[in-house]
C-alpha positions in Angstrom: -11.6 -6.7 14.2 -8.0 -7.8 14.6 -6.0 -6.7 17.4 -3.3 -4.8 17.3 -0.1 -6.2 17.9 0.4 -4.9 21.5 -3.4 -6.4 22.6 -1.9 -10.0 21.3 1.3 -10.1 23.7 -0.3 -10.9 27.4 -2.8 -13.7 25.3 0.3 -15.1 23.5 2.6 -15.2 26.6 -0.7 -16.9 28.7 -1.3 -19.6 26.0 2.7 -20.5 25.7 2.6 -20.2 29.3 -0.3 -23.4 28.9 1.8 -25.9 27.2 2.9 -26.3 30.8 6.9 -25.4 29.5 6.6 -27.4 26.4 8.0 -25.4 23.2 4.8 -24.7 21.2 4.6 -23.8 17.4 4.1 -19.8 16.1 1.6 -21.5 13.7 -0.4 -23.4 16.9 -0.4 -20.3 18.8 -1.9 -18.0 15.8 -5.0 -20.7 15.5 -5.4 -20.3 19.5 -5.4 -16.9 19.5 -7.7 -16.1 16.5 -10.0 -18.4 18.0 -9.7 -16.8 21.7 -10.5 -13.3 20.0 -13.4 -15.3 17.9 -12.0 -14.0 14.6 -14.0 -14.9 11.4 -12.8 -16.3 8.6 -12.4 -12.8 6.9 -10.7 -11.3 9.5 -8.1 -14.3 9.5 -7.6 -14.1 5.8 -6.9 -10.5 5.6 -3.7 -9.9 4.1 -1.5 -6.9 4.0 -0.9 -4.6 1.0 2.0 -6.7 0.0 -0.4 -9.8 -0.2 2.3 -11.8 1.3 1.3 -12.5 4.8 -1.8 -11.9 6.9 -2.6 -9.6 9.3 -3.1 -11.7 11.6 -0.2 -13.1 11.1 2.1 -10.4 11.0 1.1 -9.0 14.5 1.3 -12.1 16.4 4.9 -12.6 14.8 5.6 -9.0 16.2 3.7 -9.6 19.4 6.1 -13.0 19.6 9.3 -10.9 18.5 9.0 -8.1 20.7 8.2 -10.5 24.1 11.7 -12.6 23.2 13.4 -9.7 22.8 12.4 -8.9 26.2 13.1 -12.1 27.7 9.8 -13.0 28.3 9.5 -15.8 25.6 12.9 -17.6 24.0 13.6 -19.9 20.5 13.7 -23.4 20.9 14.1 -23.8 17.1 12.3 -23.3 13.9 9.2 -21.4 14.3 9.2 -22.8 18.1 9.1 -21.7 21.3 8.7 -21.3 24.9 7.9 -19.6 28.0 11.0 -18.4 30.2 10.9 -17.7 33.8 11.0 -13.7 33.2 7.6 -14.4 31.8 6.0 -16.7 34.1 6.6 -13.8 36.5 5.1 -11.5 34.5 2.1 -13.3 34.0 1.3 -13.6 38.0 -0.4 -10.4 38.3 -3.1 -11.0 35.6 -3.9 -6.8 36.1 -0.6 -6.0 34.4 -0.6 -4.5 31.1 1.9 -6.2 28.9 2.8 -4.1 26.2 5.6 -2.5 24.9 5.6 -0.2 28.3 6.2 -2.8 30.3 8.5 -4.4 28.0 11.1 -1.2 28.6 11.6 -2.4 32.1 14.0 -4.9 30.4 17.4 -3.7 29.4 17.4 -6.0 26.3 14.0 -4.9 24.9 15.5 -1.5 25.2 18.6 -2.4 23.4 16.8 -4.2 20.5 14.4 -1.1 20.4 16.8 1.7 20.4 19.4 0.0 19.3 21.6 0.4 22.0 22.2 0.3 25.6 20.7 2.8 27.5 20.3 3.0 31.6 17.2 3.3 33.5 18.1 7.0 34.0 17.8 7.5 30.3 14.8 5.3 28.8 12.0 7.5 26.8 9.0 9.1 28.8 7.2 8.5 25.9 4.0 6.2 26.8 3.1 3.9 24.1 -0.9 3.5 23.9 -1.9 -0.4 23.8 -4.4 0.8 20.9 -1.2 1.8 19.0 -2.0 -0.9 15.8 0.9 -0.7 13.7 3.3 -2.9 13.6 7.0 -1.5 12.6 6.3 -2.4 8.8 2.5 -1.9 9.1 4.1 2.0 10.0 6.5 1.7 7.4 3.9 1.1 5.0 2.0 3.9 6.2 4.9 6.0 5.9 5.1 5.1 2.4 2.0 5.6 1.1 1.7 9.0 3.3 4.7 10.0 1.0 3.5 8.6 -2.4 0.2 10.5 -1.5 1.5 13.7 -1.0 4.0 13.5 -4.1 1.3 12.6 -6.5 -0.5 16.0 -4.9 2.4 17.6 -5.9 2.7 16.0 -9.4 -0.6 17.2 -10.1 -0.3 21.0 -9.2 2.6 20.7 -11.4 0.8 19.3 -14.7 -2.2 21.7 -14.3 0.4 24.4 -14.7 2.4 23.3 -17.5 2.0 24.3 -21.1 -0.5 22.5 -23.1 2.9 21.3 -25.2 4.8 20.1 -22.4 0.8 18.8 -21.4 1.3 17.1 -24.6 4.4 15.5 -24.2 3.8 14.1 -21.0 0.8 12.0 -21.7 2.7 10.4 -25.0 5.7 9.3 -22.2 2.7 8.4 -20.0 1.2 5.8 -22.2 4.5 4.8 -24.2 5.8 3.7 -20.3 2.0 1.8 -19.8 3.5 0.0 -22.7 1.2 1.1 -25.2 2.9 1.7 -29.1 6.1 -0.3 -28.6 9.1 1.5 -28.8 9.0 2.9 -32.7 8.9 6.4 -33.8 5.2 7.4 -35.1 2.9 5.1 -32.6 1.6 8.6 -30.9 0.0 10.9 -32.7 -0.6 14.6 -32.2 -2.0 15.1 -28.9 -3.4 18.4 -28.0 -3.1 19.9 -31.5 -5.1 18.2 -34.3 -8.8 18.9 -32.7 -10.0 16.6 -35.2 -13.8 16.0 -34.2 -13.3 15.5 -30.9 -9.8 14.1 -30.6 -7.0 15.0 -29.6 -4.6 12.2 -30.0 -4.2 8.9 -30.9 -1.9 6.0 -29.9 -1.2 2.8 -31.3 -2.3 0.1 -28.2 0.6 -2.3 -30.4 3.7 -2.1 -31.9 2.2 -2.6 -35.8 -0.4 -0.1 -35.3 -3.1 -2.6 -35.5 -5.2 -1.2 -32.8 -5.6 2.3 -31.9 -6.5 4.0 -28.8 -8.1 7.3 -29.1 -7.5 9.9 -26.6 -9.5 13.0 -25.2 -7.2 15.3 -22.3 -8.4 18.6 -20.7 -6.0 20.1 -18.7 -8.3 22.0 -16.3 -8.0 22.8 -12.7 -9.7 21.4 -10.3 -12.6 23.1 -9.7 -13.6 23.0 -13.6 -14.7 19.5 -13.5 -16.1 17.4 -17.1 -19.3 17.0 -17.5 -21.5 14.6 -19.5 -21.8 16.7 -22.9 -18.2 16.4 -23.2 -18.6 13.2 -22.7 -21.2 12.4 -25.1 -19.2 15.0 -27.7 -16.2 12.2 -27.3 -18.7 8.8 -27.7 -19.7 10.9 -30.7 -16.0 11.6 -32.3 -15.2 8.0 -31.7 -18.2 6.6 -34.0 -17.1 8.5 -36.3 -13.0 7.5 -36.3 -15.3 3.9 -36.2 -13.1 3.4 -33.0 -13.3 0.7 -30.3 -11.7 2.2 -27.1 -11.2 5.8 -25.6 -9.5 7.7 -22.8 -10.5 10.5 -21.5 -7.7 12.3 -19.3 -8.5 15.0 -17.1 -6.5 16.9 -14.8 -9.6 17.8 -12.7 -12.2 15.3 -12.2 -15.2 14.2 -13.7 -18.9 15.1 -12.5 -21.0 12.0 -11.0 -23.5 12.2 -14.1 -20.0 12.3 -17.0 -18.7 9.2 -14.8 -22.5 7.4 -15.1 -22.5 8.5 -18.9 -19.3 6.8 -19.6 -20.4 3.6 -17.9 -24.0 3.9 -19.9 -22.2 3.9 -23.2 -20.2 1.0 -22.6 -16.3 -0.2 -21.6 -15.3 1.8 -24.8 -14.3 5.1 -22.9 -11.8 5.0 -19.8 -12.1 7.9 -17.8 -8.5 9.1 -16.3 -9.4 11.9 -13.3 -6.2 13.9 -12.2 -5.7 11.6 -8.8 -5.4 8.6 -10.8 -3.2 10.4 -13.7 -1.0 11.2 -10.3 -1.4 7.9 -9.6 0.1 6.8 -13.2 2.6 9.4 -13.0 4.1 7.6 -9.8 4.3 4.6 -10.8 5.4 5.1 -14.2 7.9 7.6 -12.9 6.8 10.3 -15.4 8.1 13.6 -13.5 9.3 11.4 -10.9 12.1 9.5 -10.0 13.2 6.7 -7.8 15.4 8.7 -4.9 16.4 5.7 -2.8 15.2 1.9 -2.9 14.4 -0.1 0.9 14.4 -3.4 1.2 12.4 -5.2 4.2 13.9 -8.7 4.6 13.0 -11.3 6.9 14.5 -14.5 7.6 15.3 -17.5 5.2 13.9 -20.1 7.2 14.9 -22.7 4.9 18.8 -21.9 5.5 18.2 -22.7 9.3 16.4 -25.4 8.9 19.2 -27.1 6.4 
């Protein structure tokens, strides 16, 4: 497992502290330090959601941020740097703890952290655990998806209540956004009304209509959950449109032996429970919006170096 940021400040400030007061490399130092902890290869290659940057090397950039800002490490240049004398004294008791705890004994770690300057007097009680894993955009992150998750809940209270019209409506947005049909008039047809043999819509997958999708929605609650007949009942209506591919969209979910039935007759039939319609909504912003955009930047390296 990969420490959290806090565990990899007292290792990082002892292996800078080793290069005897040479500047050493952020790079050099994550190697030394993955193979201290006897990470594996996995756990080095982990990435974050974002698929930018590692883990790994996320926290030890933290852990390496938040020990400068204290005073304890300083920039040489580029993506170097050393040991200063605040943190050679703070390594001589090797039973100290150095996390972010400590790191409020320093007036500038409490200015970078609270944005401004704030007296002994004043500093937060609050103890920060060293198990604390997150990292301020690892939380952000979290934040983020704690949000998403609880708006999709909401997005999907709504849609089980709506009328089967407005039901209607929604799903032809849905799939027109996905980028199904183009933009032309006619590429979704009748959802919800005709009940022809099983279907309840269709929806050209290309502007000229070439290829069709044919669609199957229950707007259910979710305790009333599809099961394999309706399943089989919608396999059935698409041999006889002579159709290649399916959705099935439910506002519930669908019952272990309707999920295995799907995946027994093929990749013709998508199933669509009501978490990942949610899901769709979001992202698609179909009865959402976008209230307010945040960009995380970090620096351009390549300016610097120039």
């Amino acid at each position: 497992m990969i420490p959290n940021y806090q565990q990899f400040m007292r290792p990082l400030l002892e292996a800078t502290y080793a290069s005897k007061g040479k500047e050493v490399k952020l790079r050099d130092m994550t190697q030394t330090l993955a193979d201290s902890f006897q990470l594996s290869e996995a756990d080095r290659a982990e990435k974050l959601p974002s698929g930018k940057q590692t883990i790994l090397d996320n926290r030890v950039s933290w852990a390496k941020t938040y020990l400068m800002k204290a005073g304890l490490l300083e920039s040489t240049r580029r993506a170097h740097f050393q040991i200063t004398a605040r943190g050679i004294e703070a390594l001589k008791d090797d039973q100290v703890v150095i996390d972010e705890n400590y790191l409020r004994k320093f007036d500038e770690f409490v200015a970078f952290k609270y944005q401004k300057s704030m007296p002994i007097s004043e500093r937060p009680e609050v103890e920060v655990s060293i198990h604390d894993e997150a990292t301020p955009d690892e939380a952000l992150r979290t934040a983020y998806q704690k949000i998403n998750e609880s708006l999709s809940e909401e997005l999907l209270t709504r849609t089980q209540k709506v009328t089967p019209d407005f039901f209607e409506q929604l799903l032809i947005e849905l799939l027109l956004a996905m980028g199904y049909g183009g933009t032309g008039e006619g590429t979704a047809h009748a959802l919800g009304k005709t009940g022809d043999n099983g279907i309840d819509g269709v929806i050209d997958q290309d502007p000229l209509g070439v290829d069709q999708i044919y669609i199957q929605a229950k707007r259910y609650d979710k305790k009333n959950n599809v099961g394999a007949s309706d399943i089989r009942d919608f396999f059935g209506a698409l041999n006889l449109k002579k159709a290649q591919k399916g959705i099935f969209i439910t506002t519930s979910d669908f019952t272990a032996s309707a999920t295995q039935t799907a995946k027994d007759l093929g990749s013709r039939i998508v199933l669509i429970n009501g978490k990942e319609l949610a899901r769709l909504m979001l992202r698609y912003n179909i009865g959402s919006r976008d209230e307010q955009v945040l960009y995380v930047k970090k620096i351009d390296e390549e300016f610097f170096e120039s």
